[in-house]
N, C-alpha and C positions, 0 to 999 in steps of 0.2 A: 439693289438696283440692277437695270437689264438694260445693255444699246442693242437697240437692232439695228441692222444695216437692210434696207425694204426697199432700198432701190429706187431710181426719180421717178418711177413711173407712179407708183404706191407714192410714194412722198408725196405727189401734186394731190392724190386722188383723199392720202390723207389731209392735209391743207385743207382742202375744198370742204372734205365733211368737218372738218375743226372748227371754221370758219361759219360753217350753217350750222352746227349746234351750240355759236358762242362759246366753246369752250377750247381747252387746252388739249395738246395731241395724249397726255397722263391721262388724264381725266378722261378721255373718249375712249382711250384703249380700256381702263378701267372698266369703265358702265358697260363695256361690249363684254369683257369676260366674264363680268359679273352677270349680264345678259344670259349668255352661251351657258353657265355652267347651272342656272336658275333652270332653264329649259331641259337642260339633260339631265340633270338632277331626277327628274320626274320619269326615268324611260326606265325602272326597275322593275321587275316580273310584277312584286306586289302591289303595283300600280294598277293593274289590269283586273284584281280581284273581283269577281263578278261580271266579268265579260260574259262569261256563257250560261250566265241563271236565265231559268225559264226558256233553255233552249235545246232543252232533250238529250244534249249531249253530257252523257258522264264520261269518268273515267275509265268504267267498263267496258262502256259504247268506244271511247278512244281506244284503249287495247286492244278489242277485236279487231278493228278494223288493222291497224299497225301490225299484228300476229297473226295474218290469218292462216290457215291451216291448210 
């Protein structure tokens, strides 16, 4: 178990959304982290795989340019 201390202002603003999603302030902090960590979950390199097919750019093409001489 975890207290936070968020301060009145956070407190109302939590209230207000508690209140408009019917639910409990647990429960709301919950579905947000589970939220948040669902979405960043997804931001790993090999997510991206195939970004750059079919667009001329290799790995060689990237080298030269990065090294040039």
């Amino acid at each position: 178990m975890l207290t936070l201390d968020i301060g009145s202002e956070f407190e109302a603003k939590l209230q207000a959304l508690v209140e408009q999603e019917h639910t409990t302030p647990e429960l709301l902090i919950q579905k947000l982290i589970s939220q948040y960590t669902a979405d960043t979950a997804t931001d790993d390199f090999f997510a991206c795989a195939g970004l750059w097919k079919d667009s001329g750019i290799t790995q060689e093409s990237l080298r030269e340019q990065a090294w040039r001489k």
